[in-house]
N, C-alpha and C positions, 0 to 999 in steps of 0.2 A: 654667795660669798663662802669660803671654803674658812673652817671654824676646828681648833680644838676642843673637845671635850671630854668631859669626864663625870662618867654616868651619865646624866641625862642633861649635863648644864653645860653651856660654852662657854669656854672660860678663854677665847681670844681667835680673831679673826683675820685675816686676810683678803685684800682688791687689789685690783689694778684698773686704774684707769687710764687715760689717755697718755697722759702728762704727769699723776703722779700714782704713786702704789700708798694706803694705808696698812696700818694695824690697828687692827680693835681691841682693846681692852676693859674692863670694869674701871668705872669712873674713882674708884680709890685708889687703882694703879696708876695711873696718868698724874692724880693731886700727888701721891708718896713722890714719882719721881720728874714733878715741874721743875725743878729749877738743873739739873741733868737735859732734860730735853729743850730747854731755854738756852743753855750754856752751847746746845749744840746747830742752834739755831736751827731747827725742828717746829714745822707746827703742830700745834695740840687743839684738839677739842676735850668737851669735855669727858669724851670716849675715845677718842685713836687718836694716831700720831700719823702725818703724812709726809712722805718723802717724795726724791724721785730717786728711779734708778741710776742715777749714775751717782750720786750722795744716800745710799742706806743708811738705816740704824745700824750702829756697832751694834755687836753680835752680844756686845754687854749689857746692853739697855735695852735689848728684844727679851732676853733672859729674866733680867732686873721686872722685866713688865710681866711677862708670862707670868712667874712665880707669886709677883705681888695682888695679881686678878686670880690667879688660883685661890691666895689667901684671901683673899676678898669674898670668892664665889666659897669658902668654907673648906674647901681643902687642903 
């Protein structure tokens, strides 16, 4: 699975599967923006968000996630 990182920690990830593609992120960026990924009718675990390709995340809540797992992972 093909991952951000910075220094030595992954701080968010990317799949694809069959039918849907996720993102990974640290489990405090997914709780900060539950109710955003709720609204968007998105499923969550309690580490990534799955979509499919033809419904992605907006390019706002991929961001919103990134930056908030960055804060998380201490950067």
């Amino acid at each position: 699975m093909p991952g951000f990182q910075i220094e030595e920690t992954i701080v968010a990830g990317c799949a694809a599967f069959s039918k849907k593609c996720g993102l990974y992120v640290d489990p405090g960026a997914i709780a900060a923006h539950a109710k955003q990924i709720a609204s968007l009718n998105l499923e969550a675990t309690r580490t990534g968000v799955t979509f499919s390709a033809s419904k992605p995340i907006p390019d706002d809540l991929v961001e919103k996630l990134a930056v908030s797992s960055r804060g998380e992972k201490g950067f």
